[in-house]
C-alpha positions as CSV (number, residue, x, y, z in Angstrom):
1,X,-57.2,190.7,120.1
2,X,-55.3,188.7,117.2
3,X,-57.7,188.0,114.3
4,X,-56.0,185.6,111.9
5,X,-56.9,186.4,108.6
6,X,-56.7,182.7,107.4
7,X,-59.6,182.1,109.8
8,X,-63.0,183.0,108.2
9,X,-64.9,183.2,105.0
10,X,-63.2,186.3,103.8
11,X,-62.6,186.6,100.2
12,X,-61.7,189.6,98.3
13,X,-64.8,191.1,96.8
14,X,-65.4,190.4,92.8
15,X,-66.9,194.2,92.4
16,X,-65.0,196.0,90.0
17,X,-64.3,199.7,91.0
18,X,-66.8,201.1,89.0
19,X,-69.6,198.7,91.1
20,X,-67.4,200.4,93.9
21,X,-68.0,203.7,93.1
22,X,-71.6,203.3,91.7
23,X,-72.9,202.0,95.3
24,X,-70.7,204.7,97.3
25,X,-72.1,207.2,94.7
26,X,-75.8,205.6,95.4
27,X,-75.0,205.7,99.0
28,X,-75.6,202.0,99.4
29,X,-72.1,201.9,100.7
30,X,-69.3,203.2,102.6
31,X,-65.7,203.1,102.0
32,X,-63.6,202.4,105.1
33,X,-59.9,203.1,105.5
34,X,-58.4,200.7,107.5
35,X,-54.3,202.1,107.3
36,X,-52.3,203.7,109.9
37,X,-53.1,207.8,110.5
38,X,-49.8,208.4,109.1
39,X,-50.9,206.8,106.0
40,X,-54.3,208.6,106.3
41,X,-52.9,212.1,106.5
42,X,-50.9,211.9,103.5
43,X,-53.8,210.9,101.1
44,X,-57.4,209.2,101.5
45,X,-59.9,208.7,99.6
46,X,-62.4,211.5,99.8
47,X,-65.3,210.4,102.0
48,X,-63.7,207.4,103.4
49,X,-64.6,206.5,106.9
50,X,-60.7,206.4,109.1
51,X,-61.0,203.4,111.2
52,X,-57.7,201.7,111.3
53,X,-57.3,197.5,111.7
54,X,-55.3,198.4,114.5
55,X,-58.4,199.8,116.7
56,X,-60.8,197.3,115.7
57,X,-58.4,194.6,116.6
58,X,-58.2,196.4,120.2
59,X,-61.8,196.2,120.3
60,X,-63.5,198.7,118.9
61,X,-67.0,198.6,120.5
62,X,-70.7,198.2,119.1
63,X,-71.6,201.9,120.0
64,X,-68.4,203.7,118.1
65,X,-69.1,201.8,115.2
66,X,-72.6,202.6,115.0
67,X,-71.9,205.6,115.3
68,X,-69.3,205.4,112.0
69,X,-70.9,202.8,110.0
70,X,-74.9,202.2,108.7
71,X,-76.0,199.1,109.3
72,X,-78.1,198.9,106.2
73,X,-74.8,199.4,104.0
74,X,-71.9,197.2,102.1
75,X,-69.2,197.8,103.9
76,X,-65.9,198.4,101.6
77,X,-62.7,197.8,103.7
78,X,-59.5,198.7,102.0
79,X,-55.8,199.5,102.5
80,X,-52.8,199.3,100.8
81,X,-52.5,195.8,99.6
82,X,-55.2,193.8,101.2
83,X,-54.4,192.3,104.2
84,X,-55.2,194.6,106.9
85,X,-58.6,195.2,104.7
86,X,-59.3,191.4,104.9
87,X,-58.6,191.1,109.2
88,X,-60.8,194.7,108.9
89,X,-63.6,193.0,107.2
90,X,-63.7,189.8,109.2
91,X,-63.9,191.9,112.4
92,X,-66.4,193.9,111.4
93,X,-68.6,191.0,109.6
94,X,-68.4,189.2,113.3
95,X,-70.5,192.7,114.5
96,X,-72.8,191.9,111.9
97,X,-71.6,194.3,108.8
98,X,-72.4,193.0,105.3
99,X,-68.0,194.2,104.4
100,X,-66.1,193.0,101.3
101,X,-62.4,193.4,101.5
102,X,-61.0,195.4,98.3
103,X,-58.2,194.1,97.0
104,X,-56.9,197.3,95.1
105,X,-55.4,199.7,97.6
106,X,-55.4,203.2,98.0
107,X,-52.7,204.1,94.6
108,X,-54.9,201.8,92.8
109,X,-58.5,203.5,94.3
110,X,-56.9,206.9,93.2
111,X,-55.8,205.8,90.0
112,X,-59.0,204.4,88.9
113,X,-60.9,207.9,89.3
114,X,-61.7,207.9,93.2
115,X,-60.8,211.4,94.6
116,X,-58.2,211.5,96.8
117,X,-57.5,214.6,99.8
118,X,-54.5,214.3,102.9
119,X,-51.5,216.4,103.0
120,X,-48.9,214.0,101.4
121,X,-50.8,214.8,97.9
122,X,-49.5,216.8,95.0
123,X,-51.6,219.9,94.3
């Protein structure tokens, strides 16, 4: 399936990172990575959901995302610089997701505080 990400009422979301983190801390929210695995194994943030743009966009179905995301929550997508978290969010809004597409990426995520785990990190 192509998702054009021009298409759609998704705007990056105006939370700052700390309203990030408060409402993953609060649990009000989940954090979902939408890059590649490649770029998954060599860093994420801690307690990110994986889900990369590329399966969703394949047609992830109803019953796999249940199973990975709480209805009740804000959805966070990010990725590196946006775009894949925007086409991630519109997806996932037409399932019925409450999602706002972060604008900073995963360097920025880890550089404002959010822990970070994967195999490409310094120890």
């Amino acid at each position: 399936m192509f998702i054009d990400p021009t298409q759609g009422a998704i705007e990056f979301t105006t939370d700052s990172l700390a309203e990030v983190a408060h409402n993953l801390a609060s649990k009000t929210a989940v954090l979902v990575d939408v890059r590649s695995e490649e770029e998954w194994n060599d860093g994420h943030v801690r307690g990110a959901v994986f889900l990369p743009v590329t399966a969703l966009c394949e047609g992830c179905d109803a019953a796999t995302l249940t199973n990975l995301l709480p209805a009740d929550s804000i959805i966070y997508t990010h990725c590196r610089v946006g775009l894949r978290a925007k086409v991630a969010a519109l997806v996932l809004q037409k399932h019925g997701y409450t999602v706002r597409a972060l604008r900073p990426g995963f360097d920025d995520l880890v550089e404002a505080g959010f822990p970070a785990e994967g195999t490409g990190l310094a120890t």
